[in-house]
C-alpha positions as CSV (number, residue, x, y, z in Angstrom):
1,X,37.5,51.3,-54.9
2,X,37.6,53.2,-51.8
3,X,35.3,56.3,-50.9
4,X,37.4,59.0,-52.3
5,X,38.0,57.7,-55.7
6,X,34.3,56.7,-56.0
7,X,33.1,59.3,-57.9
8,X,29.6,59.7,-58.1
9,X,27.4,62.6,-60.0
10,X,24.0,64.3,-59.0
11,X,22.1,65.6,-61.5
12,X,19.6,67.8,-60.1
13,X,21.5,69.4,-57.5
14,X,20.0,72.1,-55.7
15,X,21.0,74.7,-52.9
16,X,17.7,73.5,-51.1
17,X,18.2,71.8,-48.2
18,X,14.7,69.6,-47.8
19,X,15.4,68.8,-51.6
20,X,16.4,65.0,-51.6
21,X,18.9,65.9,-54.0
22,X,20.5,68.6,-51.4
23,X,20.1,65.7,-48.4
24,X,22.1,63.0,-50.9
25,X,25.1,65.8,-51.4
26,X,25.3,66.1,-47.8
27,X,24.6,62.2,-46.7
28,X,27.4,61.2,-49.1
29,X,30.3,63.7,-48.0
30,X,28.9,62.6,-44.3
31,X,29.5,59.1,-45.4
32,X,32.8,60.0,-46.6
33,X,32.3,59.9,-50.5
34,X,34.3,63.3,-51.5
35,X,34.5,63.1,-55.4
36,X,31.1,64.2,-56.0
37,X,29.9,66.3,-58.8
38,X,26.8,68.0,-58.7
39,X,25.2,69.3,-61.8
40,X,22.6,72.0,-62.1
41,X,22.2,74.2,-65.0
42,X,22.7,77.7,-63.2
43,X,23.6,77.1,-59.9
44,X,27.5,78.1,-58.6
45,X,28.0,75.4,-55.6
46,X,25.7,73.1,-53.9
47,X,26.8,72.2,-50.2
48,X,30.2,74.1,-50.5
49,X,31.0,72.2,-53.8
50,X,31.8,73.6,-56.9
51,X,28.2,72.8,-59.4
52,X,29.1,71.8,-63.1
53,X,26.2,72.9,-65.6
54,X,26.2,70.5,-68.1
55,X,26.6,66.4,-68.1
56,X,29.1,66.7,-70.7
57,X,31.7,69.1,-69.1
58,X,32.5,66.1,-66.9
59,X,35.5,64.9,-67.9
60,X,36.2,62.3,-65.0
61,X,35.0,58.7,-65.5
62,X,31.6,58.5,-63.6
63,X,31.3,55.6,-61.4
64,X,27.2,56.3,-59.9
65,X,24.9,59.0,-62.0
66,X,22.0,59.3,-59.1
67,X,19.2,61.4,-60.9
68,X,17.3,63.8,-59.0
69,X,15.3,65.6,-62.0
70,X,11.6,65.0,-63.4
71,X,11.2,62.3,-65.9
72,X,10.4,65.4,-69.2
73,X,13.5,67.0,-68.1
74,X,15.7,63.7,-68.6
75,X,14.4,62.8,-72.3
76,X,16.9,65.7,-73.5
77,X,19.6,64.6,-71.4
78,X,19.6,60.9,-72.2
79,X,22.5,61.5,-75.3
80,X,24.5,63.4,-73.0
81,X,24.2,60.6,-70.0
82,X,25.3,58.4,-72.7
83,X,28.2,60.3,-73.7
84,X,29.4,60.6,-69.6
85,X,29.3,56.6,-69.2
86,X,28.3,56.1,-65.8
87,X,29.1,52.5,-64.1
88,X,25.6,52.7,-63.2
89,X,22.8,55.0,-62.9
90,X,20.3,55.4,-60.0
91,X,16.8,56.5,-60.4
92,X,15.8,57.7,-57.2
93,X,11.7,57.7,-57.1
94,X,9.8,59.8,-59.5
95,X,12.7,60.0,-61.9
96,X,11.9,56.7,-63.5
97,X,11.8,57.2,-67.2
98,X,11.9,54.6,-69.8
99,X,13.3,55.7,-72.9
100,X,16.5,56.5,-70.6
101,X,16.2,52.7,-69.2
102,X,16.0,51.4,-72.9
103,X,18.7,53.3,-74.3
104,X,21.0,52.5,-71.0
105,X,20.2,49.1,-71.4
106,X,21.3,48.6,-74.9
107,X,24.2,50.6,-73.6
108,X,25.4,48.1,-71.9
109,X,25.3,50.4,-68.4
110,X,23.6,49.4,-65.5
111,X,20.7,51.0,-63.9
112,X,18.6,50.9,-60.5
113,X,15.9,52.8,-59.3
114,X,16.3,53.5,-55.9
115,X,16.5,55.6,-53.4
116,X,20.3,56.8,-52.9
117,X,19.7,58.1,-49.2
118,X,18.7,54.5,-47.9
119,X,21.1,52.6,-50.2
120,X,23.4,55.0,-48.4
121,X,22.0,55.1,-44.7
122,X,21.8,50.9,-45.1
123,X,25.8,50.2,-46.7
124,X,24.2,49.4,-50.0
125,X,25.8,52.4,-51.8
């Protein structure tokens, strides 16, 4: 799968530029990944790109859900992550949450936590 058809989703996007969500945004267009979806419940655009509010408003299949929001603020999302399907989820650090690991799990969808910047800035995307 090449660059542009990988699409990948941030969920905790934020118009914040020393937010590591922000940074991954930019790092991944500068690697050359251009079907990105950020999601943020009121923001417009993040980093020139159009936001989308809610997980399931994504239509698209989901190949990498990289999560960039506080562990309480994923337990109510965990249905909806479900519902997108990712290919796999990243939990970048301080997002780790383990209800969300047990129910992706026996989802059958394969998770990470990691830190999407250097799996990016080393090739391991």
């Amino acid at each position: 799968m090449s660059k542009e058809d990988h699409h990948t989703v941030v969920l905790g996007a934020t118009n914040k530029p020393e937010r590591y969500a922000n940074q991954a945004i930019r790092l991944l267009k500068e690697k050359g990944y251009s079907n990105i979806t950020p999601v943020h419940p009121k923001l417009a655009n993040s980093e020139g790109l159009p936001v989308t509010n809610r997980l399931v408003d994504i239509k698209q299949p989901v190949d990498t859900l990289t999560l960039y929001v506080g562990t309480a603020r994923l337990q109510p999302m965990i249905d909806d992550i479900l519902r997108i399907q990712p290919r796999r989820v990243i939990f970048n650090p301080g997002t780790e949450s383990a209800p969300l690991q047990q129910a992706l799990d026996q989802a059958g969808i394969p998770w990470e936590e990691a830190c999407t910047l250097v799996l990016l800035r080393t090739g391991q995307f």
